[in-house]
C-alpha positions in Angstrom: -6.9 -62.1 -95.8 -9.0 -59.9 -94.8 -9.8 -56.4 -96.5 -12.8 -55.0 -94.9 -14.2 -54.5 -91.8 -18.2 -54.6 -91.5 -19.6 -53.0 -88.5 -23.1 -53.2 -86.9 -24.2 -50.0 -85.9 -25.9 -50.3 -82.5 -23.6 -50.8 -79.5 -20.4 -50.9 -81.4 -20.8 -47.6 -82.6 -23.4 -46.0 -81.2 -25.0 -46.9 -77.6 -28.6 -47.9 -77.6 -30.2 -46.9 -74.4 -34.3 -46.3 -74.6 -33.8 -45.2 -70.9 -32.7 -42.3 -72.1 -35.9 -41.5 -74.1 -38.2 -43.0 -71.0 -36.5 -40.6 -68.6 -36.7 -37.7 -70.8 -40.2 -37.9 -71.4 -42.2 -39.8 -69.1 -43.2 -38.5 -65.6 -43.6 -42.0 -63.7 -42.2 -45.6 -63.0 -45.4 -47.2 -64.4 -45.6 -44.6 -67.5 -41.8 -45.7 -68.2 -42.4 -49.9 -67.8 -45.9 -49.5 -69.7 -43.7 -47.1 -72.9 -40.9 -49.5 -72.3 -42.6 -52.7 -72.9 -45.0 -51.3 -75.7 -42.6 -49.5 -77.9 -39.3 -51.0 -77.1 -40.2 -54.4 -76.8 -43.3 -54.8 -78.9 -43.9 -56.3 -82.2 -43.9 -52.8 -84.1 -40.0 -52.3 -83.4 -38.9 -55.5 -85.1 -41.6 -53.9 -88.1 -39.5 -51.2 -88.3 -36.2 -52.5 -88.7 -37.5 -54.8 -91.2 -38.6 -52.1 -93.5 -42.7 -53.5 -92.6 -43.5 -50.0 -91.3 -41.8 -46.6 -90.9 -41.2 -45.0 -88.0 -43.8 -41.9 -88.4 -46.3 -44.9 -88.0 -45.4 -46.4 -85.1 -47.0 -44.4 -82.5 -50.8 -45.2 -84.3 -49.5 -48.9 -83.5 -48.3 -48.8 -80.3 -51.4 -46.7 -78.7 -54.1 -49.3 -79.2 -52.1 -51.1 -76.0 -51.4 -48.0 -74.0 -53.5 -46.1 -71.9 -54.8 -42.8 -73.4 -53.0 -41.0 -70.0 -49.7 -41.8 -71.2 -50.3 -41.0 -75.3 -48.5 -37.9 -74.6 -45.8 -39.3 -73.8 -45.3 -42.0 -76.1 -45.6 -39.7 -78.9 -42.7 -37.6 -77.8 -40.7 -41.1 -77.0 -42.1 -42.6 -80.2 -41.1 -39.4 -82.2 -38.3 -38.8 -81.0 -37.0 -42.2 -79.7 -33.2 -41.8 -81.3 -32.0 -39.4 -79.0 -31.1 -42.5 -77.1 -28.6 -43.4 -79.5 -25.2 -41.5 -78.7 -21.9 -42.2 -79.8 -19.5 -45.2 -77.6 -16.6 -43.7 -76.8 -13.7 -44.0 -79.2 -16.4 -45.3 -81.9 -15.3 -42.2 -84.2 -11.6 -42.6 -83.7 -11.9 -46.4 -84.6 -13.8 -46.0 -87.8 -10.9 -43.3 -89.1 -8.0 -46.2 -87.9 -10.0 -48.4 -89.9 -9.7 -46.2 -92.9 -6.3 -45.5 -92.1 -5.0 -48.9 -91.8 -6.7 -49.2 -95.3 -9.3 -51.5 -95.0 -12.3 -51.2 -96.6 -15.5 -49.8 -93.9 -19.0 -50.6 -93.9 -22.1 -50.8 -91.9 -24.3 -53.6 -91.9 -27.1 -53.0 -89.0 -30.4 -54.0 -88.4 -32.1 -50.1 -88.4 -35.5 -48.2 -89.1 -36.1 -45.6 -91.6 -34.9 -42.5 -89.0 -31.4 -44.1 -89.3 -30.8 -41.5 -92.1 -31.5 -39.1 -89.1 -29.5 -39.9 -86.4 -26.6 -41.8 -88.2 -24.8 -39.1 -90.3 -24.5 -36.7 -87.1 -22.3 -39.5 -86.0 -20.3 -39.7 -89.6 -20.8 -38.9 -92.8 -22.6 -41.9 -94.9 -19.8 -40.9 -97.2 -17.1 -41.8 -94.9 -18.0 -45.8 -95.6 -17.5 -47.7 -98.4 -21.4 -48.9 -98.3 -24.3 -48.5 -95.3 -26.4 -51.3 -95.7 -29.4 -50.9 -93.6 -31.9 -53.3 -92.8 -35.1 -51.6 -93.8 -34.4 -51.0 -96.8 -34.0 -54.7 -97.9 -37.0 -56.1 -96.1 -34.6 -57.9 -94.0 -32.8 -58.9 -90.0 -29.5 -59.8 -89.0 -29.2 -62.7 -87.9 -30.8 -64.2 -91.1 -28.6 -65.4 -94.2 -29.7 -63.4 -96.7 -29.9 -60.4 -95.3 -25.6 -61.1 -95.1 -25.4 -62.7 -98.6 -27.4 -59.3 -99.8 -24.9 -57.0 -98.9 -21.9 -59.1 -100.3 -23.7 -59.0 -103.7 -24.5 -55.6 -103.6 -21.2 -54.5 -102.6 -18.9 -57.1 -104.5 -17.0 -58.0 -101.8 -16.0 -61.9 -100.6 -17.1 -63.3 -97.6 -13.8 -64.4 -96.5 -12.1 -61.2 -97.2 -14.6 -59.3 -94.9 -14.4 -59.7 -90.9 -18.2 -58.8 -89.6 -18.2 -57.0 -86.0 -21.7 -57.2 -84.0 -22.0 -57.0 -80.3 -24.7 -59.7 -80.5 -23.6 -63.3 -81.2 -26.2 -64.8 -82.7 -25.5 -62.0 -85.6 -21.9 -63.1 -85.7 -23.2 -66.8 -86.4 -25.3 -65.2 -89.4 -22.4 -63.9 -90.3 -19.7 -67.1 -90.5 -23.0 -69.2 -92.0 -23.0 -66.6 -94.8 -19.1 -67.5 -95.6 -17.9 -64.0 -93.2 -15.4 -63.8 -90.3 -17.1 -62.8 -87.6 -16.0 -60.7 -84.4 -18.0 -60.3 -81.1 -17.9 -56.8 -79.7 -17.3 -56.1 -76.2 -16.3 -52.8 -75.8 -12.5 -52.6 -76.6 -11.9 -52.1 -80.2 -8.5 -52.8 -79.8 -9.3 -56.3 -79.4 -11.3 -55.9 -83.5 -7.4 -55.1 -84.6 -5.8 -57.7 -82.4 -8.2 -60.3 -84.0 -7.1 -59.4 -87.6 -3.7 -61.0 -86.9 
């Protein structure tokens, strides 16, 4: 049976869109694909989430590869990056069902040090039963442990706890770890439809 509801944070909660931050900040296509592939999609953003480096040091990383004409701004998207994550619609509305329906809520998510930033302007880190963040355990989704972790810390059983990730490899970490597992589309009707 299952008593809690574990959610990932990024695109099930909150959308993740770094074209958001590009377009804010950066005045041209190139300065947007060089930012995007440097900071988005380098090495240093896996780092992060796995606790290796914070995010205050992430633009002395990322600037070695970027030409000095575009420092400016890659500070200002390196900075200030999480303005790109906003809240899916609905997400709000589904966490407080959850609570209502009596289930237990938590947040399992693979997420850098400014999570404590952006996150509680979504909800209250009080709101959940626990926020388990990847950083802070030297640890990624879709890896065993990082699952096994959070069960320990929080007391809970696998079986009694369905995991809800938009990414499926995630889910698989989840159901290897002894979890239900749930791959988010977009309708979270479908998260309460799959509990019975």
């Amino acid at each position: 049976m299952i008593r809690n509801i574990v959610l990932d944070m990024g695109n099930v909660l909150l959308d993740y869109d770094p074209e958001i931050s590009l377009d804010k900040y950066c005045s041209s296509a190139e300065e947007k694909e060089v930012i995007r592939k440097e900071l988005f999609g380098g090495p240093e953003w896996l780092m992060g989430d796995r606790g290796l480096i914070k995010d205050k040091d992430r633009f002395d990383l990322v600037k070695v590869r970027v030409p000095e004409q575009y420092h400016k701004a890659l500070r200002k998207c390196a900075d200030n990056w999480y303005i790109c994550m906003t809240p899916l619609a609905g997400a709000k509305e589904f966490c407080e069902e959850i609570r209502a329906k009596g289930y237990g809520i938590y947040i399992l998510s693979n997420a850098s040090d400014m999570f404590y930033k952006y996150f509680p302007e979504f909800m209250p880190l009080r709101f959940f039963d626990g926020v388990f963040v990847s950083s802070d355990y030297l640890m990624l989704k879709p890896e065993t442990d990082i699952y096994e972790a959070f069960l320990t810390k929080y007391g809970l059983k696998g079986e009694e706890c369905l995991f809800v990730d938009d990414r499926e490899d995630n889910v698989e970490g989840a159901l290897k770890a002894g979890m239900k597992g749930f791959r988010f589309r977009g309708d979270y009707k479908e998260v309460f439809d799959h509990l019975s």
